[in-house]
C-alpha positions as CSV (number, residue, x, y, z in Angstrom):
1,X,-0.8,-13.2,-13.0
2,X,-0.6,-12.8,-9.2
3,X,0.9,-9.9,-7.3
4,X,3.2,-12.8,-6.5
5,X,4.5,-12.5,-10.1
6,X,6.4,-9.2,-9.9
7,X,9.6,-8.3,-7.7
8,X,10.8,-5.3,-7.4
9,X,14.9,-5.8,-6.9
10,X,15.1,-8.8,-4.1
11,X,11.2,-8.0,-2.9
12,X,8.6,-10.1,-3.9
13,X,5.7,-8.1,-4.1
14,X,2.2,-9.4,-2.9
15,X,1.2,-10.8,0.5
16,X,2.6,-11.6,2.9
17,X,5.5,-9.1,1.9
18,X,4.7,-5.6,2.7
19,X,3.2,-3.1,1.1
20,X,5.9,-1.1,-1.2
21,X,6.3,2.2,-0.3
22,X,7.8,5.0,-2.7
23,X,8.4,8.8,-1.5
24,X,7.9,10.4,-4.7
25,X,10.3,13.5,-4.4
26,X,10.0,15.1,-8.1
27,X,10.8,18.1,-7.9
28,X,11.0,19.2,-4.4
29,X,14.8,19.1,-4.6
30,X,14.5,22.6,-5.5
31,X,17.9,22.8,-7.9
32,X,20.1,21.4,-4.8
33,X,21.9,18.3,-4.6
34,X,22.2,18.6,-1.2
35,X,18.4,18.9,-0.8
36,X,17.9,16.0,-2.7
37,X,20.4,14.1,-0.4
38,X,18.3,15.8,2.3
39,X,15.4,14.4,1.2
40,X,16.5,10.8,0.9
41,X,17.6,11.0,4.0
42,X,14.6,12.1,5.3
43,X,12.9,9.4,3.3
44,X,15.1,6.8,4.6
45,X,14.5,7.6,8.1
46,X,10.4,7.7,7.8
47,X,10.5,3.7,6.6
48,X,10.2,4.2,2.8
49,X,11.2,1.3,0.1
50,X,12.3,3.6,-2.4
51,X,13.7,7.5,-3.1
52,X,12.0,8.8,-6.5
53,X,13.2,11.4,-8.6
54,X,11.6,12.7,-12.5
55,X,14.0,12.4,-15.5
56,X,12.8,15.1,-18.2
57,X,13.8,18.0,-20.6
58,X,12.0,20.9,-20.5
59,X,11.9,21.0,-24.2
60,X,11.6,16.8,-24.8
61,X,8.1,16.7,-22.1
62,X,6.1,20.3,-23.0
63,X,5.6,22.7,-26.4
64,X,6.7,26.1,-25.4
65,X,4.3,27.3,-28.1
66,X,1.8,25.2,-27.1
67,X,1.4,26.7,-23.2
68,X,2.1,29.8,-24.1
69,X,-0.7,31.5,-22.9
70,X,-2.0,28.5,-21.3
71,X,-1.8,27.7,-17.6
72,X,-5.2,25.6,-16.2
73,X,-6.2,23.2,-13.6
74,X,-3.5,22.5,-11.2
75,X,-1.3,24.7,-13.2
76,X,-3.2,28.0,-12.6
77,X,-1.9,28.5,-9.3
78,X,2.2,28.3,-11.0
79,X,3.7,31.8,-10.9
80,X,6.0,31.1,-13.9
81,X,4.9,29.9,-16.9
82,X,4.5,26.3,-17.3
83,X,7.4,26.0,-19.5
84,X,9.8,27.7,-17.5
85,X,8.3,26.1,-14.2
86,X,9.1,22.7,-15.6
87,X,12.5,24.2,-16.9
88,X,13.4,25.4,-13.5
89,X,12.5,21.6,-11.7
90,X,15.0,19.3,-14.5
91,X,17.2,17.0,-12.4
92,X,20.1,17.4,-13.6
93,X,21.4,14.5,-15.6
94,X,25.2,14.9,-14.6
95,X,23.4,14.2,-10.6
96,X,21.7,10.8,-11.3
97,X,24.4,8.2,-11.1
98,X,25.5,10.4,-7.9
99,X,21.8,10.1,-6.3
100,X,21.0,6.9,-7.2
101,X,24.6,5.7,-5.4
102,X,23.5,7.9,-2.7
103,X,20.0,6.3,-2.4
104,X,21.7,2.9,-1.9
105,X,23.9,3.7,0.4
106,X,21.0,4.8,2.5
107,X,19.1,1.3,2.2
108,X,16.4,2.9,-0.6
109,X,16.0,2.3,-4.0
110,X,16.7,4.4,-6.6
111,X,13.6,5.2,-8.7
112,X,13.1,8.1,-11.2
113,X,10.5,8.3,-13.8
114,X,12.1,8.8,-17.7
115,X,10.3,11.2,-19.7
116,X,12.4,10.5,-23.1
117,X,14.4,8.0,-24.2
118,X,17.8,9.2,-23.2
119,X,16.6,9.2,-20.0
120,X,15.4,5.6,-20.2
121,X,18.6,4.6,-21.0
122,X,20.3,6.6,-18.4
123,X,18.4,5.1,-16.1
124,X,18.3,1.6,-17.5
125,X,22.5,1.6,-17.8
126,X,22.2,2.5,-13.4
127,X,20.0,-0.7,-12.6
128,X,16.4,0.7,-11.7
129,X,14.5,-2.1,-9.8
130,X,11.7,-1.3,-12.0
131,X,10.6,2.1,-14.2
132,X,7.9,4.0,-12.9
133,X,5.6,5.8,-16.0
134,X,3.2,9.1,-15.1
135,X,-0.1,8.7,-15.9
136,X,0.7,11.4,-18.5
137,X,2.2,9.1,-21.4
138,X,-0.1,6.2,-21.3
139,X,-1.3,7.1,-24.8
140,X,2.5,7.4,-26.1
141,X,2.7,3.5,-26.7
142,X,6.6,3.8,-29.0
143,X,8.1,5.0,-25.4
144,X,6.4,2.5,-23.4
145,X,7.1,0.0,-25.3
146,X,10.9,1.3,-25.4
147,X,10.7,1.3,-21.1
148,X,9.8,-2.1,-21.4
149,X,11.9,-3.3,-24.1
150,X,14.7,-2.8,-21.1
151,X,13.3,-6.1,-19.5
152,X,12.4,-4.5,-15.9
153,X,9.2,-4.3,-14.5
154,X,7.0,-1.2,-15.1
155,X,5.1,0.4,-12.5
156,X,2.1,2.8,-14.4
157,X,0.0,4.9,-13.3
158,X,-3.9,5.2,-14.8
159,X,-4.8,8.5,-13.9
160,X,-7.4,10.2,-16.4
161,X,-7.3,6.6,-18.5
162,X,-10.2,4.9,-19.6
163,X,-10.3,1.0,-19.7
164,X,-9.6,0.7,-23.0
165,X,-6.3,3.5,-23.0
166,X,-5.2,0.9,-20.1
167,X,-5.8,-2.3,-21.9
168,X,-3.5,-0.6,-25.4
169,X,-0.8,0.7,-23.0
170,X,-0.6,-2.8,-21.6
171,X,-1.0,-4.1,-25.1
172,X,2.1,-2.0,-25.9
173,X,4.3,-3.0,-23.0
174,X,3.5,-7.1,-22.7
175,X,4.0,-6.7,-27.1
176,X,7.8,-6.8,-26.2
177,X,7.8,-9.4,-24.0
178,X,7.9,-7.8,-21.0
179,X,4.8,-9.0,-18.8
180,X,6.1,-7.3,-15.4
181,X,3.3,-4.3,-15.2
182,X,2.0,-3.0,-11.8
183,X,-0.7,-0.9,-12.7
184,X,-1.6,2.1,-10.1
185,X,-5.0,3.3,-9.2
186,X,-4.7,7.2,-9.7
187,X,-6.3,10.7,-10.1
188,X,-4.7,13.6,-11.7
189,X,-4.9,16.4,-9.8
190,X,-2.5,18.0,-7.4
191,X,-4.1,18.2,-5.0
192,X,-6.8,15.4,-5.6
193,X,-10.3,14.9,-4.1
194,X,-11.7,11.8,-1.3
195,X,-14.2,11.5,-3.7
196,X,-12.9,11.0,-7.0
197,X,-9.9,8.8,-5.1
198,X,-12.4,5.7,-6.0
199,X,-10.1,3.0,-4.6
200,X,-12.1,0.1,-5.4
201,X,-10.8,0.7,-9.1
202,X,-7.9,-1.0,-8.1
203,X,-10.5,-4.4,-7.8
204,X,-11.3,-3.7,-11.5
205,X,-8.0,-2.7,-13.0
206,X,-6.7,-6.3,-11.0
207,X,-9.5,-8.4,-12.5
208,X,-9.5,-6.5,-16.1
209,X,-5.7,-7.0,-16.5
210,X,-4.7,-10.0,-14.4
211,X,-2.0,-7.3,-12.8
212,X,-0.5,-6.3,-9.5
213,X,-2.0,-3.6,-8.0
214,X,-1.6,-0.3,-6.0
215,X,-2.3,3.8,-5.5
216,X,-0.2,7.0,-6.6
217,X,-1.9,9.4,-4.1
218,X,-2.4,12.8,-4.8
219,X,-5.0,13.5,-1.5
220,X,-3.9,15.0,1.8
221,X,-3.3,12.1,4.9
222,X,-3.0,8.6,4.9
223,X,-7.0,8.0,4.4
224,X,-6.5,7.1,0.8
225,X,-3.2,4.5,0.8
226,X,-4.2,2.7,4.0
227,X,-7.6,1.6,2.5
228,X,-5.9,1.1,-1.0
229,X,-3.7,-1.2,1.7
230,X,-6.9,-2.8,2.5
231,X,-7.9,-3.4,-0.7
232,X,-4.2,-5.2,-1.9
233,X,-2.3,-2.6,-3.0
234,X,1.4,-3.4,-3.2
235,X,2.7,-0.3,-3.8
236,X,1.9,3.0,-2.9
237,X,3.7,6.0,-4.0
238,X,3.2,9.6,-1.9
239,X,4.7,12.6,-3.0
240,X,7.4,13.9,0.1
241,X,8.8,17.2,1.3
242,X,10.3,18.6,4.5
243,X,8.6,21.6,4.1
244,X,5.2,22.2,2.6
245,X,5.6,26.1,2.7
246,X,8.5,26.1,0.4
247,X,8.2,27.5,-3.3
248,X,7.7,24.7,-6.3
249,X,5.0,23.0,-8.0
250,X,5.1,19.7,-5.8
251,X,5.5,21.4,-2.2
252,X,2.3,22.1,-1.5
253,X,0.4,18.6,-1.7
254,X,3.0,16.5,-0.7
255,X,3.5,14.7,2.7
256,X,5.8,16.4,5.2
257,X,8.1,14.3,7.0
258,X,5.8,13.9,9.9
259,X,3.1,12.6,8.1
260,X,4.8,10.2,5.6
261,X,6.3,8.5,8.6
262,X,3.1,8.4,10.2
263,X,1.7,6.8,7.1
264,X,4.5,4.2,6.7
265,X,3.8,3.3,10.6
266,X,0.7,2.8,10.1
267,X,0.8,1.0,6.7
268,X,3.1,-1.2,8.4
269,X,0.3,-1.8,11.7
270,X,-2.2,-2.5,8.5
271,X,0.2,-5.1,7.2
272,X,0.6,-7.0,10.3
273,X,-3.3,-7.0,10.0
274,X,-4.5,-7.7,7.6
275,X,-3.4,-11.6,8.0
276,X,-3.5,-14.7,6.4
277,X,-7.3,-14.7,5.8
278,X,-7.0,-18.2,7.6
279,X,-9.7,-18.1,10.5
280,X,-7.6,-19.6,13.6
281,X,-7.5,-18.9,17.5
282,X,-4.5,-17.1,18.4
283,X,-2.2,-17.6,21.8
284,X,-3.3,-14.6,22.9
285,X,-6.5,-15.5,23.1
286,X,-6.2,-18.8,24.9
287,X,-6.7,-17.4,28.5
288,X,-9.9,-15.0,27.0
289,X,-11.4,-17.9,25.7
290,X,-11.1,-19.1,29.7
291,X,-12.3,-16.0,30.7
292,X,-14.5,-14.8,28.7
293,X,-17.0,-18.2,27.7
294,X,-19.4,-19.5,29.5
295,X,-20.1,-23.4,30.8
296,X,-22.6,-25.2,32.5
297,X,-22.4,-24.8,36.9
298,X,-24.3,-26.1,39.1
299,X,-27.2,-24.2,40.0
300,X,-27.7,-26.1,43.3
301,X,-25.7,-28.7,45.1
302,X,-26.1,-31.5,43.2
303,X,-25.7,-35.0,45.1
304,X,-24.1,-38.5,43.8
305,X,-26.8,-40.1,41.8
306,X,-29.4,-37.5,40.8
307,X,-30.6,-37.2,38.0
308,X,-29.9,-33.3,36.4
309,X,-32.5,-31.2,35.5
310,X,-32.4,-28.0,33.0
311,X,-33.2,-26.6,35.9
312,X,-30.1,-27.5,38.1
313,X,-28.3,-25.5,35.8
314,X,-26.8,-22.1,35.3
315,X,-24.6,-21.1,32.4
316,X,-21.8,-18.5,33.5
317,X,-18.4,-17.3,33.3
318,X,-15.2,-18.5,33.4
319,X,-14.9,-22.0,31.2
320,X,-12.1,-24.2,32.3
321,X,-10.6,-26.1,29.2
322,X,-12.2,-29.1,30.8
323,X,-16.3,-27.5,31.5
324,X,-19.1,-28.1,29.1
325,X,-19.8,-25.4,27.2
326,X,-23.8,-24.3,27.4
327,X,-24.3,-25.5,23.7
328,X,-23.7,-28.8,25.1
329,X,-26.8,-28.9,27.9
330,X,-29.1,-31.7,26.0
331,X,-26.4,-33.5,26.6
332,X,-26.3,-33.1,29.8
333,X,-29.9,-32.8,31.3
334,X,-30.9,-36.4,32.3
335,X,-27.8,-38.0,33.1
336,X,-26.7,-39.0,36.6
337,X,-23.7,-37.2,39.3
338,X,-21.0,-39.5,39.2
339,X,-20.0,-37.2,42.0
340,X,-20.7,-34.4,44.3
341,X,-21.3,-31.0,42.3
342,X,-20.8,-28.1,44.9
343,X,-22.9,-25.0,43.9
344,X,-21.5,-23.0,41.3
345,X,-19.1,-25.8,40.8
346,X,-18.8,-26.3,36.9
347,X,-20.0,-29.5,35.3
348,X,-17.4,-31.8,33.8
349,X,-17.9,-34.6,31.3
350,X,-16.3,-36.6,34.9
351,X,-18.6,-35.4,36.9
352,X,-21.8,-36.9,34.8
């Protein structure tokens, strides 16, 4: 399988398409509909491919028993407890068909990440391009293998997976049929560390899995997606608020507006650059080829009918289309002026 293999509503994903970008906004709605309209908005306006939202039930996604008393890692810093934290951040249900029309309407699409089944087939009945699955349920192969049973391509993240959690999930999902698997490059950790971001997994999870390719982000800037770019990732996924001050478990880390349209520019630029991998001369550099080569001059008048020397010569800037270039000069020593060379005058395949 290619990246070429996998489209995403009417994009193709791979090169020479460009990248796929997805502004995850979670939670950063806050419990307002109108900030989530905000926010795709927002999103719309900075370049992104798609608006996401996160599909779960406070009591289908965590054990009330089980974190009580527990709050660790990126969690620590949560005022309220980790059950009412996530209780507080449900989208509601009743809002999706709304948001996802919404999201259209604004040129994005809709994606939202199901964490239970009803919301898979909430989701599924709306017409997701694809479903996007957290890092988080890798290991839960009966609900991955439910998301793909739905016949759209699944986007999932690999944070804290080995190889082998990877190869069953995939096991799982291509079991039903369903071989349209993107598999991103993550860490999980809010924020996430430059030195754990270890893009060049990407290479291995491409190779190991004969899948497309790209990078949930969890680290501050656009240092980690624009060399995930580089490396062929086809999507990238950022986490997006207006306001980085503002209370919530996802503010914090994400991109501001500024910066994810900053990002999207220059993911865009990167793009453009990254080419073809074709080596070829470009018509903007026709005239620095004149300007900048060398050929062979004369280094002396030369008259009609002497014989040139090494000597006679000098090779210097510019190069007509029509001089000798210097890597040419055996060629050239020891034949005879078929006409006057002036000094400085540069030699032509006429003129010997």
């Amino acid at each position: 399988m290619t990246t070429s293999d996998v489209s995403l509503g009417q994009r193709q994903l791979g090169t020479p398409d460009k990248t796929y970008i997805i502004a995850e906004i979670g939670s950063n709605f806050d419990g307002s509909k109108q900030r989530a309209k905000k926010l795709i908005d927002l999103a719309a306006n900075c370049g992104a491919d798609a608006a996401k939202f996160q599909a779960f039930d406070a009591d289908k996604i965590v054990s009330q028993y089980g974190f009580d008393g527990l709050k660790a890692g990126f969690q620590a810093g949560w005022e309220q407890s980790v059950y009412k934290t996530y209780k507080n951040a449900e989208l509601p249900r009743g809002w999706v068909d709304e948001l996802a029309a919404y999201t259209a309407d604004q040129g994005l699409d809709f994606l939202c990440t199901p964490y239970d089944r009803d919301a898979v087939d909430q989701l599924s009945d709306i017409g997701m391009p694809a479903f996007k699955i957290g890092s988080g349920d890798i290991t839960w192969h009966s609900f991955l293998k439910y998301v793909a049973e739905q016949g759209d391509p699944v986007i999932l993240s690999t944070g804290a997976s080995s190889l082998g959690e990877i190869e069953e999930a995939l096991e799982a999902i291509r079991s039903t049929g369903n071989d349209d698997v993107i598999l991103l490059q993550c860490v999980t950790n809010y924020p996430s560390k430059f030195e754990s971001a270890n893009i060049r997994a990407m290479s291995t999870l491409e190779e190991a899995f004969e899948a497309p390719i790209g990078y949930s982000d969890h680290t501050s800037g656009s240092t980690v997606p624009l060399g995930a770019v580089s490396r062929g990732a086809c999507v990238i996924e950022k986490h997006f608020t207006d306001d980085k001050s503002r209370e919530g478990p996802d503010h914090s880390f994400a991109m501001n507006v500024e910066e994810f349209e900053h990002m999207v520019k220059e993911v865009r630029n990167l793009n453009k650059a990254l080419g073809t991998g074709q080596k070829v001369i470009y018509e903007e550099e026709e005239e620095t080829i004149i300007l900048q080569r060398r050929c062979l001059r004369a280094n002396r008048q030369i008259e009609v009918g002497e014989v040139i020397t090494e000597g006679d010569l000098v090779s210097l800037r510019p190069a007509p289309r029509h001089a000798i270039e210097p890597n040419k000069i055996d060629l050239v020593v020891d034949r005879t002026a078929t006409e006057e060379i002036p000094e400085g005058d540069c030699l032509t395949w006429e003129k010997v």
